[in-house]
C-alpha angles and dihedrals in degrees: 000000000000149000122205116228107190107290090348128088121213111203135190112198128184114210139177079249094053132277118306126200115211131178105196134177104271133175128212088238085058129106134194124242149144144208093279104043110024095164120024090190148327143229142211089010122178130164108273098037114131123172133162121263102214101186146175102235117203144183121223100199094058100019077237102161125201141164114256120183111203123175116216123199129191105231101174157346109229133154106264120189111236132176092350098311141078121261133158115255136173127245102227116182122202125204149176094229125011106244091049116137093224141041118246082202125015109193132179118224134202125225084244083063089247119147102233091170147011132199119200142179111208116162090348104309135121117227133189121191124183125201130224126217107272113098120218089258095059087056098038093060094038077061099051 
């Protein structure tokens, strides 16, 4: 959970070794992510486009916090087939640096700006996670 303060960010965190309370530089062109989800969506996305991801990393397990700049490209627009039908998404590449090889995430990406899939390497091993139709949002009121 968190509250922004003006160009600080006040952060509550929950973690196996207790809960942990944090206030942290934070801009308003940040976003916070972590090594599991580094983008929730995108907007306005055509093939070519390439920005800087500046992010709040965070582990879960020690409530440890850092600064972690990624660089995302579009590298195309494709059909991809999602929850049993055709749409158009975007193939968007994440990286540590941006002349890297290889993606660190690769995410489709829906017109709508919706992640309907994330690829992932962690300890060597390739991931692929697929998401279903309900939106954080949905979750996060069914919760209130």
């Amino acid at each position: 959970q968190g509250k922004a303060e003006g160009e600080q960010l006040r952060l509550w965190i929950r973690t196996p070794a207790g809960d942990v309370t944090r206030t942290v530089p934070f801009g308003r062109d940040e976003t916070i992510a972590d090594s599991f989800s580094p983008l929730l969506g995108a907007s306005n996305l055509s093939v070519g486009k390439k920005w800087r991801l500046k992010t709040l990393d965070f582990n879960p397990m020690t409530g440890e916090i850092g600064n972690v700049s990624l660089w995302a490209s579009v590298e195309l627009k494709e059909p991809y087939m999602w929850q049993g039908k055709m749409v158009d998404a975007y193939t968007v590449d994440i990286k540590k640096n941006p002349n890297d090889e290889r993606a660190l995430y690769t995410l489709m990406i829906s017109e709508e700006g919706r992640v309907l899939s994330q690829e992932m390497t962690q300890w060597g091993v390739r991931y692929r996670v697929v998401l279903d139709e309900v939106t954080v949002e949905d979750k996060w009121e069914k919760t209130q």
